[in-house]
N, C-alpha and C positions, 0 to 999 in steps of 0.2 A: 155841208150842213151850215144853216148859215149863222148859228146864235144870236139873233137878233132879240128885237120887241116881238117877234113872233113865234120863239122858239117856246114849247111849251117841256115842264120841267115835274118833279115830284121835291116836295120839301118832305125828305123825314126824321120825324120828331117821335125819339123815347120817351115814354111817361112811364111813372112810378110813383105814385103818392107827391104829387104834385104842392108846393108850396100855392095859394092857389090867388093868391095876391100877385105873384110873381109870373105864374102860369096865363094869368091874363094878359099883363103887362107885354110877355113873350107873344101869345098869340096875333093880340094889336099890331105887335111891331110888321109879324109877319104877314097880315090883313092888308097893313098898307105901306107893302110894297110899291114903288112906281112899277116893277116889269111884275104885270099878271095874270097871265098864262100862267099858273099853275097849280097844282093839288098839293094839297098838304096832308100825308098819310101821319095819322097819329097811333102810335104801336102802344097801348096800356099795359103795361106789365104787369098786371095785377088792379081791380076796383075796373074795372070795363064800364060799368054803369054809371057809376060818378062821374068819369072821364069825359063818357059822351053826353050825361046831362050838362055837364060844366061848358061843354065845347058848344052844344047847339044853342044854350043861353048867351054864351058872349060874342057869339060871332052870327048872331041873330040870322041863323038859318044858310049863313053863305055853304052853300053846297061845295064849295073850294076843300073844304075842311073836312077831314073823312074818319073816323077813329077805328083802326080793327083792334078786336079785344079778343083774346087767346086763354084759355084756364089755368095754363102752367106758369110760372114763372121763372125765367132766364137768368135775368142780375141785366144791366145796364152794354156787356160785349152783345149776348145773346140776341138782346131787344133789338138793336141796331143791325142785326143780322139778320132778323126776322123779318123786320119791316121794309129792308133793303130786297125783300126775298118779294116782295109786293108790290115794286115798284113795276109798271106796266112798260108793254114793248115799244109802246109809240112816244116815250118820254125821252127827250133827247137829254136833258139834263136830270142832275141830281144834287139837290143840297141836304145837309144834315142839321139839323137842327136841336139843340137841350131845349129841356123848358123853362128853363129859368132866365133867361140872357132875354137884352132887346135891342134887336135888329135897329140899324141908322136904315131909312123907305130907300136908299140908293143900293145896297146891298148886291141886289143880284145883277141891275144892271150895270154896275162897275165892274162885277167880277165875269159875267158871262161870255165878252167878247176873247177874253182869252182865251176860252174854249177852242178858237181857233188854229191856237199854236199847240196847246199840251191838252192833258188828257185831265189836269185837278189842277187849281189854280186856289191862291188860300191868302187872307187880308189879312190884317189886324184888329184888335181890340187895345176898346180901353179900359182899365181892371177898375172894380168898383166894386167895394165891399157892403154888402147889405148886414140889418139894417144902418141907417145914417148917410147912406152912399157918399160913401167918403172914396175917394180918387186913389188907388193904391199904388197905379200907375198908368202913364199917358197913356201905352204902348204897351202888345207881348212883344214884342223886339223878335218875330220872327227870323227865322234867315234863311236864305235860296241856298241848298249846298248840293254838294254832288251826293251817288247814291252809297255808298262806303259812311258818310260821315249823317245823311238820313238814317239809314239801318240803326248806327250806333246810338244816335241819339232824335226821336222824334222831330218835326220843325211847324207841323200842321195840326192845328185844332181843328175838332171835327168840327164844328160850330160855324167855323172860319171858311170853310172850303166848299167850293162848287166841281163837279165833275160830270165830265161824259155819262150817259149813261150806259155804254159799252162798258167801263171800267169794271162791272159788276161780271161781266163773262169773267173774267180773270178773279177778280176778288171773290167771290162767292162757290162754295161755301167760305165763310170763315176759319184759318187754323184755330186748332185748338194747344191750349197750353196753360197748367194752373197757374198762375202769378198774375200777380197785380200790374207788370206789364203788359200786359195783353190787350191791346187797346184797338177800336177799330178804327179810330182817324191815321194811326200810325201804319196800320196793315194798309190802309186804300192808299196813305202818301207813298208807300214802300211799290204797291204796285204799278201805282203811276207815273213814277220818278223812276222805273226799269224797263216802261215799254213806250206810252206815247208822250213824257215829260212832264214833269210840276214842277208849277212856280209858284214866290212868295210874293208876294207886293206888298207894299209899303201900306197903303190906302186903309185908313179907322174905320171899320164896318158897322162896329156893335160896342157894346157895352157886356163886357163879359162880369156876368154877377157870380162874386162870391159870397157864399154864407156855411153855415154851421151842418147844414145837409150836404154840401158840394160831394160828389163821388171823388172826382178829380177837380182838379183847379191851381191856379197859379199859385196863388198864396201858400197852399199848401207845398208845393213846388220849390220854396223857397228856404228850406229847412236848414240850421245849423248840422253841423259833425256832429252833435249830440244828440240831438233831434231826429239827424236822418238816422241815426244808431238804435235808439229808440222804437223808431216804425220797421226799422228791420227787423229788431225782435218780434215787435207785435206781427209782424205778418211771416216768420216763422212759426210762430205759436198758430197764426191761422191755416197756414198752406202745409206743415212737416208735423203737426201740432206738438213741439216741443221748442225749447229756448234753449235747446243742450250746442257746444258748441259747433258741431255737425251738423246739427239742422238748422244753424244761421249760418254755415259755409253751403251749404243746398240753397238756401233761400236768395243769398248775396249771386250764385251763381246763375238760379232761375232770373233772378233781377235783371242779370245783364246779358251772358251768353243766350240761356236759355233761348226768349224768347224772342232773339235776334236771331239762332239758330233756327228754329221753328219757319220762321220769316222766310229765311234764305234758303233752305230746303223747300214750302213749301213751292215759291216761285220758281227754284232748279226744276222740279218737275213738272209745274203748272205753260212756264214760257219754253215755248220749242223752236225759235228764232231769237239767237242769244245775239251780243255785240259783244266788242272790247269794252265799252263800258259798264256792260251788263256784267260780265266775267269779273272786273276790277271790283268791282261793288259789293255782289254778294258773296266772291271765294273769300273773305276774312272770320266771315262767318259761319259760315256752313259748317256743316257737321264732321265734315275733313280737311277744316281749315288749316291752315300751317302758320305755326308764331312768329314768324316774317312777315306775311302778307298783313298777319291781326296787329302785330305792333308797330308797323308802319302806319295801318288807318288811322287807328288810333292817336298816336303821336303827330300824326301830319293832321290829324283832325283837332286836336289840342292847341296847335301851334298857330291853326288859321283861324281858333275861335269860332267852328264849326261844331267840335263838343265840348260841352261846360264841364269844369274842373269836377262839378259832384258825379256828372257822368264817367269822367272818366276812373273817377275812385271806385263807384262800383262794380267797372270792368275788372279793376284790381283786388276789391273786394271776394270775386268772383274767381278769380285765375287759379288757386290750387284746386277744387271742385271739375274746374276744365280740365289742369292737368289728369286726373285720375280720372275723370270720363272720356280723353281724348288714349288713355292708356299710357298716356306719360308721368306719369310719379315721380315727382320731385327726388322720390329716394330711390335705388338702385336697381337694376332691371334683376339682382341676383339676391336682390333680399327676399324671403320668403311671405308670401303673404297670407292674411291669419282669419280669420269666418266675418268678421262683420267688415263696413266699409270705412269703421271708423281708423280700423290698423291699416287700410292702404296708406294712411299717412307716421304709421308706425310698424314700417316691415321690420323682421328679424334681419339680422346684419349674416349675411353669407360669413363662412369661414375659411378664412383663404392661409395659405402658405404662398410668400413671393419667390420666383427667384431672384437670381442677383440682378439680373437683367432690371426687374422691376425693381430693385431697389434704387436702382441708379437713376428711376424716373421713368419707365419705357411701360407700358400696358401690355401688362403679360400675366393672365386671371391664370390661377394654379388651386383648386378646389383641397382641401383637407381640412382635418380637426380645427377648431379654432385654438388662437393661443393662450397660453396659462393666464396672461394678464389681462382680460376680457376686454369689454368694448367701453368708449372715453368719447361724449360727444360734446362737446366747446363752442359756444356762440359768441359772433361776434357781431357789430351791430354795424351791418352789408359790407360789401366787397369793395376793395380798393386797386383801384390800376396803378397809385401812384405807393412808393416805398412810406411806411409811417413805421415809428420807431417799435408802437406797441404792437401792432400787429405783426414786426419781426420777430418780438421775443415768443410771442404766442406760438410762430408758426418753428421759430427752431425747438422750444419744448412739445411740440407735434411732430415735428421730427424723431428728438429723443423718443420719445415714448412709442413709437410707430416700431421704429428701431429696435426699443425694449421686446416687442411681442404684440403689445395692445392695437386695438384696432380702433381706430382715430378716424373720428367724425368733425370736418368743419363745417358750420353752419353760419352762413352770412344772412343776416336779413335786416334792412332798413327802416322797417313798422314793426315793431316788436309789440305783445300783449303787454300790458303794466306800465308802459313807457310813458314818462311827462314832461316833455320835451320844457326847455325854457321859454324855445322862442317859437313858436310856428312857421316853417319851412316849407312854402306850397310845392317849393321844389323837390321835396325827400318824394313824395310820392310816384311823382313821374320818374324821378331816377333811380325808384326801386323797382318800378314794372320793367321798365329798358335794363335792368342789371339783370331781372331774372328770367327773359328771355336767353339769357345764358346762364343755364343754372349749373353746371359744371364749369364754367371757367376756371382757372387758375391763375393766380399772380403770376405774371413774367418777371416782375423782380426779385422771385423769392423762388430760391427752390426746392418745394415742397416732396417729401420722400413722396414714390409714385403708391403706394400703399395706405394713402389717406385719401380719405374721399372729404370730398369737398363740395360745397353746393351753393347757392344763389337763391333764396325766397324772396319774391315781392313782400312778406310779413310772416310773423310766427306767433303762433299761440301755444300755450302748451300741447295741446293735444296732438300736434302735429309735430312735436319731436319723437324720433324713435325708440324703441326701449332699447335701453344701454344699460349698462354699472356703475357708472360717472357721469355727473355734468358735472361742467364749468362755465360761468359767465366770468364775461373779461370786459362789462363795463359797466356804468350804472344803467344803461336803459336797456340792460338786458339781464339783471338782476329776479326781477320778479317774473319772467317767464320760466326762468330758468329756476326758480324757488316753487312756483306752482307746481310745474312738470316734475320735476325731485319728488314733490311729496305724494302729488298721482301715481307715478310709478314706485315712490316707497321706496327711494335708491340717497347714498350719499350725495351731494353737490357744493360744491365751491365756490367762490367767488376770489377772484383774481384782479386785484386793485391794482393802478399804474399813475393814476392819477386822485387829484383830490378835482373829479371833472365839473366846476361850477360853470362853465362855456355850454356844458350840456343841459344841466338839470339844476332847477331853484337847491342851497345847502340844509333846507328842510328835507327834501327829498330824497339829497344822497344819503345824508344821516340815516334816513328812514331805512333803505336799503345795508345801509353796512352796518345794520341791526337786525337787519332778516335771518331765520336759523340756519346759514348757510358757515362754510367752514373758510375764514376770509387769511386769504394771500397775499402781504402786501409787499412789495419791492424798495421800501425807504425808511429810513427809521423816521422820520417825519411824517408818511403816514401814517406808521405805527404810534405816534403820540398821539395823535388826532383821535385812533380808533379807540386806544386807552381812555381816551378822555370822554370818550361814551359808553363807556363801562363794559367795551364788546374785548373778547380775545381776538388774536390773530401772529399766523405764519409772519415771520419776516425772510421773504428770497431776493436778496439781490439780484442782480443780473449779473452775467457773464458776459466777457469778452473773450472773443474765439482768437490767439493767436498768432493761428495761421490765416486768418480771413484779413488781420490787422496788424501783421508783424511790426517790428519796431525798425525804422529806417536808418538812413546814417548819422552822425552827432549833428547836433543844430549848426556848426560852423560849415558844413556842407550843403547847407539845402538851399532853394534858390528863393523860394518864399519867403518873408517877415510873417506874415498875418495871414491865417487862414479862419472861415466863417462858413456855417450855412444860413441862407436866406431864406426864409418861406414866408407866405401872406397869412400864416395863424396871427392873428393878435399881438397876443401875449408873447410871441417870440421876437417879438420887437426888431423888425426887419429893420423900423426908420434909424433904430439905435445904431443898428450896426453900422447900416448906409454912413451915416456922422461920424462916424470915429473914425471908420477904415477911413473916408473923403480926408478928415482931419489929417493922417499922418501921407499920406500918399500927395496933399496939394501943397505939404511942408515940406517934404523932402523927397523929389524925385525917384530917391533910389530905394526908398521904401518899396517892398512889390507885395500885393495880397491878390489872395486867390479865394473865390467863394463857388458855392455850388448852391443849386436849390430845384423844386421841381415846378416852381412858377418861372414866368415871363422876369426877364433883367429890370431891376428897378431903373427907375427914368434917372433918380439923382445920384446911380452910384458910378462913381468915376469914369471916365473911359479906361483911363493906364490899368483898373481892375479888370482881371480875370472872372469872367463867369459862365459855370459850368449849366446848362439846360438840363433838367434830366437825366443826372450823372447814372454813368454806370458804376458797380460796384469797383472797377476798377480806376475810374475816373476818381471816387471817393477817396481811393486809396492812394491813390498819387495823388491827390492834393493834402491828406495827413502827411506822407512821410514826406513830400517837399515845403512843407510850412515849420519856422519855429515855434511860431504860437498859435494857439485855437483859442480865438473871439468868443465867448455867450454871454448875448445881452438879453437874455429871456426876464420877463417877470415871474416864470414859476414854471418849474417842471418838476413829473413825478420822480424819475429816475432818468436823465436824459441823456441817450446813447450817444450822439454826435462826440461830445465834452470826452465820454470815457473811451471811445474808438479814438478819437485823437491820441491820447495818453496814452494807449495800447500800442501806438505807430510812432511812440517818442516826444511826442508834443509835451512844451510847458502849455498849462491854460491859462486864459485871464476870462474870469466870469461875473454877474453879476450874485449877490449872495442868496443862494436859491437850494431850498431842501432837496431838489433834485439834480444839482450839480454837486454841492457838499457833501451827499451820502456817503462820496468815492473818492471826493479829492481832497480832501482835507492837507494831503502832504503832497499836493503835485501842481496846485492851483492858488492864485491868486485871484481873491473876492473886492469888491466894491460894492456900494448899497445899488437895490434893484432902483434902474432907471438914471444911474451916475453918468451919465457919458463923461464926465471930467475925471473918477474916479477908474474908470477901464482906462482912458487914454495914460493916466498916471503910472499905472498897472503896466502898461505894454511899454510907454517909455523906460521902466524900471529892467523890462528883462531885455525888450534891445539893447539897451543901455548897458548891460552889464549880463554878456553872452556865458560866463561860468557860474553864474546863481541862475541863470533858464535852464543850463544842462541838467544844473542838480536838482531841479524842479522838477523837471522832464522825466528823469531815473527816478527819483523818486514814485513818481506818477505811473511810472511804468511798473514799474515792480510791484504796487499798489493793487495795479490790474492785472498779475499774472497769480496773483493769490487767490481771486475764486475765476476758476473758468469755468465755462458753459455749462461744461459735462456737471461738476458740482452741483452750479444752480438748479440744472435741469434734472439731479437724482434728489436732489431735496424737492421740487416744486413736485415730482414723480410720488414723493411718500407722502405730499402731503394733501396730494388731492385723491389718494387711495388711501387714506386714513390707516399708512403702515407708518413705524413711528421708528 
């Protein structure tokens, strides 16, 4: 076939109450075409009369121009399918046309020769907003991508595109599927990018007009987080007709799986000569897709700029609606499930007795009563590979309490409902879809009694917490889900303070929360002043130190260290501080030796003679306590800061910077300097090398400090006081 000046084609064009200024404008452009050979079918969806008196008045009889008029009315997918349904057999080509847009006369002959390599071939525009026509922009910035990251995300305006007219054996009929995704320039790009190729080109064809009627369109396209939030509602209220938040997890999901699955199904059945690229393409989608195949496209599609960051949100938006129509439930294959589809995301918690076996960490389901101290489920805000102080104490009072009888729920999620972040993070999103492609994980550095379950959501709203007898939030931006959910279910909940977190959330905001009715736990007497100070009550639990996790090593004239430090790239823990002062004593005297650990990369400026640990193991940690005299913190502020008190548990004197969350515990075992002194620590550590029988008495001091509330303590107080036993 040869697509030439001779190939002869069908333009069709939807009408629907036609703007009729603009409808001319459109007509014209198409009139005068340089390549014309062709008929112009115009599909009225409604007003048949008007359409064809409109049409045989402006285009003064050219017989090119054809209107069928039908009684029913479709919507705009329908139209396009109908008319395409009319296209005749001797039309080698097919273009689609709006009626509001105007064609650049070169159009079809730029794009037609490509007909020879692929099967839809698709230009650009230039965006122009009606009235005023004002330039919105040069270009749609289409882009050629493979068919995995097509499916996910459109790349073809119908307006834009010329095709085969064989395409239509394949495309026709149209799938069906209610949502506002449902498009038919995306379903012919889908088809023809899986069997005989589509490409993008670069080349300005038209003038793609927006205005105030637009169905679809760029501008619109363009929407804020708020925005797009917004039209999600409104198009739950149209398609599930309610705003509840179940039928905006149906809607977010039809947005994005749905009618991608639709897609990919119907071409499974439709093509009967598949490829490896066919198979690569559409298995991420289909209807027995697997979260490997879907979170690769995905993510490789993100990374190439292949699908736009709002695309990919609302694959995310989408994902727990997938889980439970894929049969995968985020929560446990042994919870029991309840009549509507709103409890698949709140199944009843099985009732289990462990054996020992299981207690020691091994998977071994044991069905009976449940225990006396019912179910405790605890959010934290997602999942962490790398050791953090609060997330340990969290997870050994989930231990205690697993231990006690109760049945313990962790919940990790990254998008938390109520959450007001300080700073926008375009990276939390994507590495909460990647975390929750493993929604059971478990910390390798923590080890979690095998009797709690644990989980991984891309985001949480209340509704999708289980019913329990407990919550607990354990940070600020997980505060108000976990206060909604309480008061839905009409249960106790708490709130478990660790820091005063301003890195997180503007201090209007924490404020606001550690005033919400919730029952607050705070770990420092310095928080507790603060909470005082806004007229809230609250728990005061320390923290424990385990003993035998942290024994106390041999007297400071035996160990082989001076200075030991952890380094990490938070901020506020002021890794440069440290870098200067160890540098300081170790390029003054040789035989100074210090030993650091952390779970980032070795700073560039800290010495070479220093010691640093990558990714310490628990025991890596503990050999460098009990071989150091002193433990370094040059933090500007901690809530309750374990590193300072595990040192002092293993013998250490400390030298620290003067911080409500090193003073809580060391008052008699530690030496302070103002936060940010580096002359003031070095003064500090000269004092106790200097004089090795006031470090010892420091050290014992400090120690014995820490053997007066252990773990077990902490964790039967934090026990009564988030089961409001007194």
């Amino acid at each position: 076939m040869p697509f030439d000046s001779s190939s002869f084609g069908i333009i069709a064009l939807a009408a629907y109450k036609p703007d009729w200024d603009l409808f001319r404008a459109q007509l014209l452009s198409i009139q005068a075409q340089t390549h014309a050979n062709f008929e112009c079918l115009i599909s009225a969806d409604g007003g048949h009369a008007e359409v064809q008196e409109f049409v045989t008045r402006e285009m003064n009889g050219d017989q090119r121009f054809k209107v069928l008029g039908f009684p029913d009315r479709l919507g705009f997918y329908g139209n396009f399918e109908r008319v395409l349904q009319h296209v005749p057999e001797d039309a080698e080509w097919v273009a689609l046309s709006d009626q509001d847009d105007s064609w650049y006369p070169a159009k079809i002959e730029t794009l037609l020769p490509h007909l020879h390599d692929v099967s839809l071939v698709a230009g650009q525009a230039r965006v122009v907003r009606r009235p005023g026509n004002d330039v919105v922009a040069d270009s749609t910035h289409r882009k050629d991508v493979s068919l995995g990251s097509l499916i996910a995300q459109n790349q073809v305006t119908g307006s834009l595109c010329l095709f085969r007219r064989d395409l239509l054996d394949l495309a026709l009929p149209f799938p069906r599927f209610a949502a506002v995704t449902q498009v038919h320039d995306h379903w012919l790009a889908v088809c023809a990018k899986a069997t005989g190729g589509a490409l993008v080109v670069d080349d300005i064809l038209q003038d793609y007009v927006q205005h105030a009627a637009n169905v679809l369109g760029e501008v619109e396209a363009r929407k804020s987080l708020f925005k797009s939030f917004e039209h999600l509602i409104a198009l739950s209220r149209k398609y599930q007709g309610s705003a509840s938040p179940l039928a905006v997890l149906k809607t977010a999901n039809g947005m994005s799986f749905g009618w991608r699955r639709v897609m990919a199904d119907s071409l499974r059945q439709r093509v009967k000569v598949t490829s490896p690229e066919f198979e690569a393409g559409i298995s991420p989608f289909q209807s027995s897709h697997g979260w490997v195949q879907t979170s690769k496209a995905l993510i490789l599609g993100l990374r190439r700029g292949d699908i736009a960051f709002s695309c990919f949100l609302e694959f995310l938006a989408g994902f727990p609606m997938e889980l439970v129509r894929c049969g995968r439930s985020p929560w446990p294959s042994t919870w029991k499930s309840e009549s509507t589809l709103l409890n698949k995301f709140r199944l009843k918690l099985s009732r289990k007795t462990v054996s020992n076996d299981r207690k020691k960490g091994l998977s071994v389901d044991t069905s009976s009563k449940a225990p006396a101290g019912g179910s405790i489920t605890i959010v934290l805000p997602g999942f962490s590979k790398y050791p953090i102080g609060g997330y340990k104490v969290v997870y050994t009072y989930a231990n205690h309490l697993a231990e006690r009888g109760y049945q313990v729920t962790l919940i990790h999620a990254l998008l938390l409902w109520g959450a007001k972040r300080r700073e926008v993070d375009v990276r939390r999103p994507m590495a909460s879809l990647v975390s929750s492609f493993r929604p059971r994980q478990k910390p390798h550095w923590f080890q979690l009694d095998g009797r709690i379950n644990v989980y991984t959501l891309p985001y949480l709203m209340p509704m999708m917490l289980p019913k329990t007898d407990f919550l607990v939030a354990t940070e600020v931006q997980t505060a108000h889900v976990v206060n909604s959910a309480a008061r839905r279910q009409k249960i106790p909940a708490s709130y478990f303070i660790q820091h005063y977190e301003d890195w997180s959330a503007a201090p209007e905001f924490i404020d606001k929360t550690w005033k919400l009715p919730l029952r607050k736990v705070v770990i420092a007497p310095w928080l507790q002043e603060h909470m005082h100070s806004l007229g809230e009550e609250c728990d005061l639990v320390p923290n424990g130190i385990d003993p035998e996790e942290f024994p106390a090593g041999p007297p400071l004239s035996e160990r082989r260290f001076d200075i030991c430090a952890m380094i990490s790239d938070v901020p506020w823990k002021r890794a440069d501080l440290v870098v200067e002062v160890i540098n300081s004593f170790v390029e003054r005297d040789s035989r100074v030796r210090a030993i650091t650990f952390g779970t980032g990369t070795r700073p560039s400026g800290l010495h070479p003679d220093v010691v640093f640990i990558k990714n310490p193991s628990k025991e890596d940690i503990r050999y460098a306590y009990q071989s150091s005299k002193l433990y370094l913190c040059a933090s500007d502020g901690e809530g309750w800061h374990l590193p300072p008190a595990e040192a002092m548990s293993s013998g250490c004197a400390v030298v620290s910077t003067d911080i409500g969350g090193v003073r809580a515990y060391a008052e008699n075992g530690a030496l302070f300097s103002a936060v940010g002194d580096a002359e003031g620590l070095r003064n500090n550590i000269d004092r106790l090398l200097n004089d090795l029988h006031f470090a010892q008495t420091l050290a014992s001091r400090g120690l014995a400090d820490m053997r007066e509330n252990s773990p077990s303590k902490a964790a039967q107080k934090f026990e009564a006081v988030i089961t409001n036993v007194r």
